[in-house]
N, CA and C of each residue as an Amber inpcrd file, in Angstrom:
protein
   654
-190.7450000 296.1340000-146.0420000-189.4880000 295.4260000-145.8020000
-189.7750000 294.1410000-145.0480000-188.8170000 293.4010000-145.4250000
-189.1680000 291.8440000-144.4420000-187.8730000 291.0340000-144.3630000
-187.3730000 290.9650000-142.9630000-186.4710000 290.4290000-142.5990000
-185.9170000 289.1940000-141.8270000-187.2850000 288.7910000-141.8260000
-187.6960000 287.6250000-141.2410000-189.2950000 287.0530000-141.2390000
-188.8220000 285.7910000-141.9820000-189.9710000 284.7210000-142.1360000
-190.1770000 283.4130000-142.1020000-191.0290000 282.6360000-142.1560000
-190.9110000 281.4130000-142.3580000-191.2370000 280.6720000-142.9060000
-190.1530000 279.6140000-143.8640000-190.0920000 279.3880000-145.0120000
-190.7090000 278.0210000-144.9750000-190.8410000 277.6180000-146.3200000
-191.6700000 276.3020000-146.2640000-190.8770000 275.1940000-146.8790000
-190.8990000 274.3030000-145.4080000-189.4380000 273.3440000-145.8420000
-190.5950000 271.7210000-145.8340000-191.6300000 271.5370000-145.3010000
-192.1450000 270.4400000-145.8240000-192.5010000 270.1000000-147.3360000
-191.8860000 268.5760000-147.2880000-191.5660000 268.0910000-147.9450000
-193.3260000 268.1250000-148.9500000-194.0150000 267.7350000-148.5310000
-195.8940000 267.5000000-149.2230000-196.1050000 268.8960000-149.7840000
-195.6300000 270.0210000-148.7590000-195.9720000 271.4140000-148.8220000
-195.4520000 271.9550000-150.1400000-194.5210000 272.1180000-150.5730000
-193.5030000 272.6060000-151.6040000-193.8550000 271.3970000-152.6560000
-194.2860000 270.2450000-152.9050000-194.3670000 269.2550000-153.6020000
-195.8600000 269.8870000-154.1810000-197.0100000 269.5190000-153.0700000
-198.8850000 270.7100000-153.7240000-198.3980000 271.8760000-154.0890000
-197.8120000 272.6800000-153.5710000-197.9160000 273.8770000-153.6120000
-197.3590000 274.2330000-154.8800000-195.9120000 274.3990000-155.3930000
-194.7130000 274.6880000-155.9490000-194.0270000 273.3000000-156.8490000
-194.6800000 272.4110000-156.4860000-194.0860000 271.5860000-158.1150000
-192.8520000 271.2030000-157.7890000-192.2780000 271.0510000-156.5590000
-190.4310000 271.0050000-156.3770000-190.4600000 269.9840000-155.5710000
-189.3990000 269.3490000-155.4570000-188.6610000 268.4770000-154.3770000
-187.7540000 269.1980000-153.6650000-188.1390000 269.3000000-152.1320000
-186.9760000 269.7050000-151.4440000-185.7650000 269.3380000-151.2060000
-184.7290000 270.3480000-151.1080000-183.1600000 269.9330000-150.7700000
-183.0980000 269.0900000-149.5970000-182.1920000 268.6040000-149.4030000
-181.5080000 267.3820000-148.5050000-181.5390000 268.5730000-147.2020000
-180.8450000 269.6080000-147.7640000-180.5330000 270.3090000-146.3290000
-181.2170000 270.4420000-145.4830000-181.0890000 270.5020000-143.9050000
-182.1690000 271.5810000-143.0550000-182.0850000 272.8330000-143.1940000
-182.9180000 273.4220000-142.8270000-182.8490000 274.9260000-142.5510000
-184.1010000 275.8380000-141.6350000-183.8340000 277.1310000-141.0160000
-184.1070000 277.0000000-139.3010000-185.8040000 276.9900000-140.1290000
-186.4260000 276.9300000-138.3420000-187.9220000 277.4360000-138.6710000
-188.2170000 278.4970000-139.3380000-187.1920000 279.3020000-138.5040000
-187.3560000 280.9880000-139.0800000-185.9930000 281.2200000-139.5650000
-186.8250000 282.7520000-140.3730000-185.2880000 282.6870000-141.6630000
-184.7300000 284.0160000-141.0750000-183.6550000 284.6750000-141.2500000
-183.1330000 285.6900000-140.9090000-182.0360000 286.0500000-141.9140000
-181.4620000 287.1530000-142.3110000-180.8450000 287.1070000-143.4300000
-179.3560000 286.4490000-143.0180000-178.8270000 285.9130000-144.1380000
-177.6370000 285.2650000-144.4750000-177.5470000 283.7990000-143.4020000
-179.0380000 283.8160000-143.7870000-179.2430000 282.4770000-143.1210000
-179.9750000 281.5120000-144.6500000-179.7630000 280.1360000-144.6930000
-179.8420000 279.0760000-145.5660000-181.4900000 278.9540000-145.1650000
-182.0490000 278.7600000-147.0450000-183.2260000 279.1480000-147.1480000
-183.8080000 278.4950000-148.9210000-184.9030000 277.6820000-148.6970000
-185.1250000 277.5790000-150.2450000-185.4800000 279.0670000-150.9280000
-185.2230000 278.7680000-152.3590000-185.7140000 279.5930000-153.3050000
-186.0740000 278.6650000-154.6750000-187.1200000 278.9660000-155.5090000
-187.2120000 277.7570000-156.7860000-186.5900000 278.7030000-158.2140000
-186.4000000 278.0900000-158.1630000-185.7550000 278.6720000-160.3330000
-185.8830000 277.7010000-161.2750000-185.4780000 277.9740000-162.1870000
-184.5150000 276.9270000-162.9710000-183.4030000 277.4790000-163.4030000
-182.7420000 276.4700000-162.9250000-181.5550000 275.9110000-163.4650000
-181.0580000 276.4700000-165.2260000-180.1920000 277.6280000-164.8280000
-179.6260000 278.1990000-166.3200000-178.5890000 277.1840000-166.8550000
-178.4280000 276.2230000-166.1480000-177.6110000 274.9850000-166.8300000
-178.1420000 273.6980000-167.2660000-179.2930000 273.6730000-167.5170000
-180.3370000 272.8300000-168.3900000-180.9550000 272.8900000-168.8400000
-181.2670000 272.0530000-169.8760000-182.1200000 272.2150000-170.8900000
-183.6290000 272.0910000-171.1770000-183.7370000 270.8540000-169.4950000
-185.4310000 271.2380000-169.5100000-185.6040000 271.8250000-168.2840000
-186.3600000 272.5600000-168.6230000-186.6330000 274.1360000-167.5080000
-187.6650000 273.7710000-166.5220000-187.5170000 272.8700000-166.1010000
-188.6770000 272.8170000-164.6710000-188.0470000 273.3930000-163.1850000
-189.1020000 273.7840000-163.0360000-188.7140000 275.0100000-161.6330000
-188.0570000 273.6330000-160.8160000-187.1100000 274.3330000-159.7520000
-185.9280000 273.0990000-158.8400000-185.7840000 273.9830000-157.8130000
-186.3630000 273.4010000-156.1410000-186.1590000 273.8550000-155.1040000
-184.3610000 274.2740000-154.7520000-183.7230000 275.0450000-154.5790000
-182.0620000 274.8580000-154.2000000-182.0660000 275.9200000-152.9940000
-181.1120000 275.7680000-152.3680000-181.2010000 276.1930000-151.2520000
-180.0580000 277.7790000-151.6320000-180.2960000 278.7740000-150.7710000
-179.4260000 279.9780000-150.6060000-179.2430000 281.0150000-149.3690000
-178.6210000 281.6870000-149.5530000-178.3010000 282.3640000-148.5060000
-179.6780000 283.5790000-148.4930000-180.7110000 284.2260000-147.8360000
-181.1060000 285.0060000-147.4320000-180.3920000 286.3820000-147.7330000
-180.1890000 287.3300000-148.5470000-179.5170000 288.2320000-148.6760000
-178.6490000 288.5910000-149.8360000-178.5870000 289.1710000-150.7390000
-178.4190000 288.7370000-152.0280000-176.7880000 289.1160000-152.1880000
-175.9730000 288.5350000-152.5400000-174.2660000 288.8600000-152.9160000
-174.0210000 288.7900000-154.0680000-173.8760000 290.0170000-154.3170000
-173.1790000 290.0290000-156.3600000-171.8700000 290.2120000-156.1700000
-171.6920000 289.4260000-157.3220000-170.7760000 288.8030000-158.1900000
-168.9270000 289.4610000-157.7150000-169.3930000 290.3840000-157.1930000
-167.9940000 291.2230000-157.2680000-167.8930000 291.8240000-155.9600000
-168.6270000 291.3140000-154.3230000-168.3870000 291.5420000-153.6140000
-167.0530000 290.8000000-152.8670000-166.2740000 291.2700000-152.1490000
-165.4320000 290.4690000-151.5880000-165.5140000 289.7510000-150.2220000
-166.7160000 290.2560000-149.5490000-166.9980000 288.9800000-148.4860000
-168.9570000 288.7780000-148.3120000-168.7830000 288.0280000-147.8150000
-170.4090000 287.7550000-147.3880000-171.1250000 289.3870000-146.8330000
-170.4980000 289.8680000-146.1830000-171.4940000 290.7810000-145.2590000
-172.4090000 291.6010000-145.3890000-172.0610000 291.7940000-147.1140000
-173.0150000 292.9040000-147.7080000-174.4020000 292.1670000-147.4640000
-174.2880000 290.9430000-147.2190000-175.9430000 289.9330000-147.2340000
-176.7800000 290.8170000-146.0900000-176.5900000 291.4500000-144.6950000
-177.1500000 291.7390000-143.9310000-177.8800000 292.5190000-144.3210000
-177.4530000 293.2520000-145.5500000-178.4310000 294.4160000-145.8440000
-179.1610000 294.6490000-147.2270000-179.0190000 293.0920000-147.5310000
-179.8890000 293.2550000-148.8010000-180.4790000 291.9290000-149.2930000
-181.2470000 292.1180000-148.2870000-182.2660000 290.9880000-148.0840000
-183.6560000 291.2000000-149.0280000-183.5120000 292.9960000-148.7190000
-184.9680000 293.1760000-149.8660000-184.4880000 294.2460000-150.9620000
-185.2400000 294.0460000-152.1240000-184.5600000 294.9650000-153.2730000
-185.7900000 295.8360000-153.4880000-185.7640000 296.8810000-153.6280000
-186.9920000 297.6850000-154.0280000-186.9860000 297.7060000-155.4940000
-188.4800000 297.0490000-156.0910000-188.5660000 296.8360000-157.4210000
-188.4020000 298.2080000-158.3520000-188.9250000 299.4590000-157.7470000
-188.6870000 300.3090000-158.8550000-186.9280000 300.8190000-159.0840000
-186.0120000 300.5410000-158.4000000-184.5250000 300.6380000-158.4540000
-183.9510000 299.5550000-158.5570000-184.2420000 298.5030000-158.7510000
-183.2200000 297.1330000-158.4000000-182.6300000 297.0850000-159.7000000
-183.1980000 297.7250000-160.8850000-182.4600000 297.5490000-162.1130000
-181.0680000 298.6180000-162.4090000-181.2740000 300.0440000-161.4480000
-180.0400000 300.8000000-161.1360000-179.2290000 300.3320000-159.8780000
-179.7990000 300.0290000-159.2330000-178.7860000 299.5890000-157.6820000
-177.5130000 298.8580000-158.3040000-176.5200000 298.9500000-157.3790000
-175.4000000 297.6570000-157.9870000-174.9080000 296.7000000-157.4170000
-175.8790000 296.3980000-156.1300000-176.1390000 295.4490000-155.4530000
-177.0980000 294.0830000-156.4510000-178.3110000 294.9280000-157.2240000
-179.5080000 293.9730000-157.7340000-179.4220000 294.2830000-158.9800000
-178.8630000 295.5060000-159.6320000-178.7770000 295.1670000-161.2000000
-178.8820000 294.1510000-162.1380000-177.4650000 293.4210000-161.6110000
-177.0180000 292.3440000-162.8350000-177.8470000 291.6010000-162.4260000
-178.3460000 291.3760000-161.5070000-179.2660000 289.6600000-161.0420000
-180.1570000 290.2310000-162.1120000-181.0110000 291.2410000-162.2960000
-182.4310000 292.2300000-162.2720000-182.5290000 292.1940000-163.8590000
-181.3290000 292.6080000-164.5930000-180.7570000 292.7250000-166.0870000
-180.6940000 291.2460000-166.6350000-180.1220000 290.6990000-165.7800000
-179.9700000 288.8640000-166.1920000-180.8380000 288.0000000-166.4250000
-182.5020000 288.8790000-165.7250000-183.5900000 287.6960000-165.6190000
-183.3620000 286.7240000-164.6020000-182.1960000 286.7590000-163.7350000
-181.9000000 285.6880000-162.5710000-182.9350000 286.1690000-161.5940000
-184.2890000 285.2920000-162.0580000-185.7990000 285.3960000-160.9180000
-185.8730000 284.1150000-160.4830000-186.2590000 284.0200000-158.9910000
-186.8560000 282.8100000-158.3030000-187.9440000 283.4520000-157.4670000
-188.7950000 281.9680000-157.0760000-189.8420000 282.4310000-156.3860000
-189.6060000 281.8390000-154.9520000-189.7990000 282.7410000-153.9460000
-189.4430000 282.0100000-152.2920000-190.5520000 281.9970000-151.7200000
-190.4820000 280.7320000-151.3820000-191.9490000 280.1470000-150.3700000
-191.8880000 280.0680000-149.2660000-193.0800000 281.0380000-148.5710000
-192.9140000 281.3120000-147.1390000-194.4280000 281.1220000-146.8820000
-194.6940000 280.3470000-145.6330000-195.9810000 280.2090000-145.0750000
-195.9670000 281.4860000-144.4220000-194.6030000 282.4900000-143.9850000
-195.6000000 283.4650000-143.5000000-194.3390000 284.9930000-143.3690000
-194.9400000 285.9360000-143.0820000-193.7410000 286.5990000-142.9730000
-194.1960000 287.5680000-141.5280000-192.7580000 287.8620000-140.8650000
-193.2130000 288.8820000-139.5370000-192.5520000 290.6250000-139.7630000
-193.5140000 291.3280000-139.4200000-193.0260000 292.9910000-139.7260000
-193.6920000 293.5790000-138.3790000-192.6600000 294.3270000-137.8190000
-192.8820000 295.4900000-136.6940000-194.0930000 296.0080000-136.7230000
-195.6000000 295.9740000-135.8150000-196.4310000 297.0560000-136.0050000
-195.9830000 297.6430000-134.5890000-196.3440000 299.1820000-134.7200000
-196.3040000 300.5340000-133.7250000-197.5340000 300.8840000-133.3250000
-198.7670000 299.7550000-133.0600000-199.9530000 300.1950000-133.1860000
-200.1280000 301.1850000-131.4740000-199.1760000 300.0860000-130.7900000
-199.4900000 299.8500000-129.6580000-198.5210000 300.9650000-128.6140000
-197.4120000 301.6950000-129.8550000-196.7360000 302.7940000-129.3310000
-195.2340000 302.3610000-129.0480000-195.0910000 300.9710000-129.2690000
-193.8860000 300.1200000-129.4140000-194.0790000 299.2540000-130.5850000
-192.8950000 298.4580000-131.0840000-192.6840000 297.5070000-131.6720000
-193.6960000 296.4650000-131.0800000-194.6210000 296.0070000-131.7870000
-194.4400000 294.4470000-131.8660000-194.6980000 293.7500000-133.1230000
-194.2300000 292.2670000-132.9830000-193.8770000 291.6750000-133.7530000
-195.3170000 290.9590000-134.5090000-195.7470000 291.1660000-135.3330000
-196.6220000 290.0670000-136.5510000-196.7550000 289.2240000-137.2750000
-197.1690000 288.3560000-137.5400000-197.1490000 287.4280000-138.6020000
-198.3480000 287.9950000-139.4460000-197.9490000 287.5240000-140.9810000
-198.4120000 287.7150000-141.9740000-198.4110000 286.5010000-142.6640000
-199.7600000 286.1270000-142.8970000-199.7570000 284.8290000-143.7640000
-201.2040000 284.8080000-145.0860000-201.2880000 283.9400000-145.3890000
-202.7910000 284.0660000-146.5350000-203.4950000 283.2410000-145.6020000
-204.7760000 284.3350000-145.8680000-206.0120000 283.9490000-145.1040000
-206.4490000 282.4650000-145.5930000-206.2060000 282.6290000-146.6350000
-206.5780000 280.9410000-147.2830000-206.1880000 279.8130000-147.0330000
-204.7010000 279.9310000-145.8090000-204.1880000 278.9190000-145.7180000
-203.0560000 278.6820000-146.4730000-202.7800000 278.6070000-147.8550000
-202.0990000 278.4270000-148.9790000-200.7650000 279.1530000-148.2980000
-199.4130000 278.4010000-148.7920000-197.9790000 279.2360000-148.4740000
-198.2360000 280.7860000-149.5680000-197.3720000 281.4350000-149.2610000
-196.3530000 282.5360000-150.2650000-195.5660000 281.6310000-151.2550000
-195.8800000 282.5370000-152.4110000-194.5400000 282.5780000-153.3760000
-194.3260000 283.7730000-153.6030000-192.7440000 284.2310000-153.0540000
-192.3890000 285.6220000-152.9570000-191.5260000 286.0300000-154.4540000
-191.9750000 287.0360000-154.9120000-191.0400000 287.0320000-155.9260000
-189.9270000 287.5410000-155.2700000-188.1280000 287.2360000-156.3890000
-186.8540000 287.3670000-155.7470000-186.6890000 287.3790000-157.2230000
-185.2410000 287.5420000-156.8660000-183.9970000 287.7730000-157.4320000
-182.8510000 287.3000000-156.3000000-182.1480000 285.8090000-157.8360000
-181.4080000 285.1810000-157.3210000-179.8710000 285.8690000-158.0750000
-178.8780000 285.5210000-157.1390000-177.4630000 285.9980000-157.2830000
-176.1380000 284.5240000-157.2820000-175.0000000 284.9220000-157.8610000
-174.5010000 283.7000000-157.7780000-172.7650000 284.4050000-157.1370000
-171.6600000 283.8240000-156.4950000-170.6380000 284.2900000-155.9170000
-170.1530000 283.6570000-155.7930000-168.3760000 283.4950000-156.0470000
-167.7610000 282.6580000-155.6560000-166.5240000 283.6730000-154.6330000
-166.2110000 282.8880000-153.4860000-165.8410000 283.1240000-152.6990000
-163.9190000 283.4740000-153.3630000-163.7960000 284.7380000-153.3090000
-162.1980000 284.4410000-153.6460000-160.9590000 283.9420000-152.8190000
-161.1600000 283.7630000-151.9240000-159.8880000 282.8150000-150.7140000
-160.2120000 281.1150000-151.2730000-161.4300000 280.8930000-151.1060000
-161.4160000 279.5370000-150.7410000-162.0160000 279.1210000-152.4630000
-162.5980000 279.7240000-153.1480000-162.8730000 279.4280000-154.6710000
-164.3640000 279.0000000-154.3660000-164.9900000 279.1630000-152.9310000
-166.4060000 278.3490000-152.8920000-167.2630000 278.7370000-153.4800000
-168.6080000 278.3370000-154.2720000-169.6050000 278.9320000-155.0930000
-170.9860000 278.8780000-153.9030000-171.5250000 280.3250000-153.8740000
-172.4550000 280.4880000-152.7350000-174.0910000 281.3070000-153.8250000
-175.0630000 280.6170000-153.6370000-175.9190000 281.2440000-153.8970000
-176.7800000 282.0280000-153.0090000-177.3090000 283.0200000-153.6450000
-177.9430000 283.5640000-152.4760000-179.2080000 284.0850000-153.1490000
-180.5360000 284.9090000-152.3080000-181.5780000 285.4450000-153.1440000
-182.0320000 286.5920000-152.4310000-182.2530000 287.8930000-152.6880000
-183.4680000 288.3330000-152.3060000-184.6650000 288.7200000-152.5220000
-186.0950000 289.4610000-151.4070000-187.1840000 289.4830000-152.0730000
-187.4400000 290.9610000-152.3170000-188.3110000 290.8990000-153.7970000
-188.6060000 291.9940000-154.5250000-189.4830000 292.7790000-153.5470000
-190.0020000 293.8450000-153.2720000-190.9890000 295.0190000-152.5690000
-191.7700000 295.8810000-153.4840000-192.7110000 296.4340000-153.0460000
-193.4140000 297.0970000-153.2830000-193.7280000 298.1300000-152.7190000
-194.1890000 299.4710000-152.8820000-194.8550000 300.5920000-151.7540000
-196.0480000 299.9950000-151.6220000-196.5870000 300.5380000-149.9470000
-197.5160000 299.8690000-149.4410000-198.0290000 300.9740000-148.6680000
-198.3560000 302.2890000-148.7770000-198.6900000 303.1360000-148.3250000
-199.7920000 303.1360000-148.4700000-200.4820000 302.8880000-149.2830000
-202.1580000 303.0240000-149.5920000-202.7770000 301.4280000-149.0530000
-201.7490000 300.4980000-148.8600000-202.6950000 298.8140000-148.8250000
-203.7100000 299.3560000-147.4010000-204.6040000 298.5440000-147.3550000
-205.2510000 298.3370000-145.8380000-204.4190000 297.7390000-144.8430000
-203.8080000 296.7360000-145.3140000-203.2070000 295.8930000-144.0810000
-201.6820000 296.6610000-143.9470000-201.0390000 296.6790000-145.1710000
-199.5250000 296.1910000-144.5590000-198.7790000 297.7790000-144.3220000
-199.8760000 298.6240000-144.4320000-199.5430000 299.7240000-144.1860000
-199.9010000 300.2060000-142.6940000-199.9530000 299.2250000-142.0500000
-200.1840000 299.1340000-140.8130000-198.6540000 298.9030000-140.1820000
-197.8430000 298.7910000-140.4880000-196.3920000 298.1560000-140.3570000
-195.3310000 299.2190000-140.5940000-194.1910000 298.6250000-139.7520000
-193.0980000 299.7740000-140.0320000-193.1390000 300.9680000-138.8990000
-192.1980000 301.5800000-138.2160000-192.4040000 303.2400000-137.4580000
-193.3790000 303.8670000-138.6740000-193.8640000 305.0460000-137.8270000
-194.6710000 305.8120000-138.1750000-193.9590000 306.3650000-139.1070000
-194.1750000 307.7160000-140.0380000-193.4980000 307.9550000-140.9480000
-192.7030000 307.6700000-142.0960000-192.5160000 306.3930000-141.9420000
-191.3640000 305.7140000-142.6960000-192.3510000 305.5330000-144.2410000
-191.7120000 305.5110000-145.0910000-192.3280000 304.7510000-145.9180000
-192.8270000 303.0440000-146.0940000-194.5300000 302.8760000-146.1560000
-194.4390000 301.5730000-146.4390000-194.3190000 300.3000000-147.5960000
-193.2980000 299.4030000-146.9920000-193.2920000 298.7330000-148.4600000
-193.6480000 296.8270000-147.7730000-193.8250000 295.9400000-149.1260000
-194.1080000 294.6590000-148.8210000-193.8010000 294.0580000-149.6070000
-194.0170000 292.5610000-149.1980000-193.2690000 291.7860000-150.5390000
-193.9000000 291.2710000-151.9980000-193.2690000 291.3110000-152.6420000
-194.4480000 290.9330000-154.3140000-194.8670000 289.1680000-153.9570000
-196.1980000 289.4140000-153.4100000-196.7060000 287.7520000-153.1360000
-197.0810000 287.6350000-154.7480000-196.8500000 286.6620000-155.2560000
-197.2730000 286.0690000-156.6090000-198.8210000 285.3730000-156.3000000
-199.6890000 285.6730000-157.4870000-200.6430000 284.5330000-157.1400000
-199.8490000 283.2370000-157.9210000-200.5170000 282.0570000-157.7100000
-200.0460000 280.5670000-158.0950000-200.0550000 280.7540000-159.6340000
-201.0720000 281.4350000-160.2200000-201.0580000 281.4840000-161.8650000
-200.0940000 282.1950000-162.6050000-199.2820000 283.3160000-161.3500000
-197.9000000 283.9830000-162.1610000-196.5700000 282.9750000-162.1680000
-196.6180000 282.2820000-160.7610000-195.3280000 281.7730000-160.8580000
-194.3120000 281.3310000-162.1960000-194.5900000 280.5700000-163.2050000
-194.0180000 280.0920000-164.3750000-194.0250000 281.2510000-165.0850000
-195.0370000 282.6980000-165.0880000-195.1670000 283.6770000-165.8630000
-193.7460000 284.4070000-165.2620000-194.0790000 284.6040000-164.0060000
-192.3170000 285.8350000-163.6410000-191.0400000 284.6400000-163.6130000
-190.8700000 283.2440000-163.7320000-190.1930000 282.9440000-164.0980000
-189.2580000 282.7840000-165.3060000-190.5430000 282.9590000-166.2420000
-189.9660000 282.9530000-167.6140000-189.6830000 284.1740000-168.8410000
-190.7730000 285.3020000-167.6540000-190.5860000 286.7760000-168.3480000
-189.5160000 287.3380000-169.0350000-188.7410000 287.6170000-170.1490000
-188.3870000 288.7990000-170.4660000-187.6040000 289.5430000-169.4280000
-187.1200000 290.3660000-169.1800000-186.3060000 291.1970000-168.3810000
-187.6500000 292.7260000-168.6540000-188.0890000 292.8210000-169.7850000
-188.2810000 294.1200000-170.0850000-190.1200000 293.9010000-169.4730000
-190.4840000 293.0130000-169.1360000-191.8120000 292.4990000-168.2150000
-191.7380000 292.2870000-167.0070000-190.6070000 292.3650000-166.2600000
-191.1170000 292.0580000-165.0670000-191.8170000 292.9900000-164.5870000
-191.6740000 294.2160000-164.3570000-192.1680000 295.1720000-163.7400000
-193.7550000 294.8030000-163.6850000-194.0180000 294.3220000-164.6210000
-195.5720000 294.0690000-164.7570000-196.0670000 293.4780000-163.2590000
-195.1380000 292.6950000-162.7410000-195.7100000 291.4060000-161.6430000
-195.1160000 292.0120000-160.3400000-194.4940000 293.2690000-160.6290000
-194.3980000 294.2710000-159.2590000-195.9160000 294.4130000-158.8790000
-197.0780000 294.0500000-157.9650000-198.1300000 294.6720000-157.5810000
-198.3840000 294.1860000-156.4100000-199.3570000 294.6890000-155.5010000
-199.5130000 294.1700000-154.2140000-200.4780000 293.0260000-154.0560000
-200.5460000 292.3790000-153.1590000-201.2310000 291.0920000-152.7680000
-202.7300000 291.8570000-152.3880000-203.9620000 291.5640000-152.6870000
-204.9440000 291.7990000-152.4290000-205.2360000 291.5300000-150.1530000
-205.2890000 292.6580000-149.8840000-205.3900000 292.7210000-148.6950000
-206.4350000 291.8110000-148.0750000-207.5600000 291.3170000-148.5090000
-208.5940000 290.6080000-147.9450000-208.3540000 289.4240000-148.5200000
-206.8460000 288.6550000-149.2000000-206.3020000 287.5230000-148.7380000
-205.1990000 287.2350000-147.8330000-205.0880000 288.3210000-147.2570000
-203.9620000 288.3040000-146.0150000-204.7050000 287.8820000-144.6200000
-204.0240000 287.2400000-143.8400000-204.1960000 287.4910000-142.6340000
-203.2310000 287.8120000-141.1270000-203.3090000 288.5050000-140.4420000
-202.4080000 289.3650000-139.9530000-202.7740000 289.1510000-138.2370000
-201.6560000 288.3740000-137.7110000-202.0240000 288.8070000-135.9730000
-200.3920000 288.5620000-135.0320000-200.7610000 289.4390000-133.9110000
-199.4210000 289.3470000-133.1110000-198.6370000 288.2870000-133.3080000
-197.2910000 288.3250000-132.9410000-196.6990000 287.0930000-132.7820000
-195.2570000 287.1810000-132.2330000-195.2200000 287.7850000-131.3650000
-194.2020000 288.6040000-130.5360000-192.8380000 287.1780000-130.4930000
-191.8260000 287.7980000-130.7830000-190.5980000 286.5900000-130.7140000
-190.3890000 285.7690000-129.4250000-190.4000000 284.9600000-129.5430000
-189.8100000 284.0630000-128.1770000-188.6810000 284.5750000-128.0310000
-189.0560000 284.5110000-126.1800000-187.7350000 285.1460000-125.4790000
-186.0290000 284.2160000-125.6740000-186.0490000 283.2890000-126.4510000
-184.6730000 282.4860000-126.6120000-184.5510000 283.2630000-128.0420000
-185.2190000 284.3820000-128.8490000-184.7810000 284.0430000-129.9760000
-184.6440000 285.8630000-130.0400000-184.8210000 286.5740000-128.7040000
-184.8450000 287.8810000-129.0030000-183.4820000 288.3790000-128.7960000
């Protein structure tokens, strides 16, 4: 699970990395759900399909919810159900995939007999491209159109690293890091392929160390 990370809003960064121009908007250092956040797609309303940075809400809202709040809790979709859930279905059924770029992500370890906080990033340096599933909503009071995304998971019980994470017992899961050579591949997949690009990130390109929250942000 991952509920906080940090996303990659330079402008050079997302340009090498991801092929996009960033949005006008700001958005924080760190992401938290139903907080404003890039995600890349394309655009189901044009005709030439090049991936386009747009900004969304952290937390995914379908189509037929009646307020924002359901976002708090569905920030991550677990890939082997997101096609029954009815939170991630229709996004999941629709092919509505984006990829979210994060230089890094933070998850609870219990090594120490408490919580603390981690960062997770690629040893290589290189950002994340997280696979997601994007959602679209229009607000019924005010008629506003809100996008939002969340990221796909994996079980992580067997990885070396990220099964280091989470309370004890719990089941572990993480996010589907794409390598750079899938991105255009899970963008353009089929509905009846994605599952293919459900797999885990090779553990000896991760790198993993404390990073306990600043006290203004706990």
């Amino acid at each position: 699970m991952c509920a906080n990370y940090q996303p990659v809003t330079a402008r050079d960064r997302l340009l090498a990395h991801f092929g996009v121009e960033r949005p006008r908007d700001e958005v924080p250092t760190e992401v938290f759900p139903q907080q404003l956040a890039p995600f890349i797609w394309r655009r189901p309303d044009e005709l030439e399909l090049q991936r386009q940075a747009q900004h969304g809400l952290f937390g995914l809202i379908p189509h037929w919810c009646k307020d924002l709040a359901l976002g708090r809790r569905t920030y991550n979709a677990r890939s082997e159900t997101a096609a029954q859930k009815p939170s991630f279905k229709d996004s999941w059924l629709r092919g509505r995939r984006c990829v979210i770029p994060a230089d890094a992500i933070y998850e609870p370890c219990y090594g120490t007999g408490r919580a603390v906080r981690w960062r997770i990033s690629r040893s290589d340096g290189r950002p994340m491209g997280i696979a997601g599933l994007w959602g679209w909503w229009r607000d019924p009071h005010t008629r506003r159109e809100v996008l939002s995304f969340t990221m796909l998971t994996v079980n992580a019980d067997d990885h070396p690293l990220m099964r280091r994470f989470h309370k004890p017992g719990d089941e572990k899961r993480m996010p589907v890091i794409l390598d750079e050579s899938d991105y255009d591949g899970w963008l353009d997949c089929p509905p009846q392929r994605m599952m293919e690009y459900m797999r885990q990130f090779p553990a000896e390109r991760l790198h993993a160390e404390p990073a306990p929250m600043p006290p203004r942000q706990r």
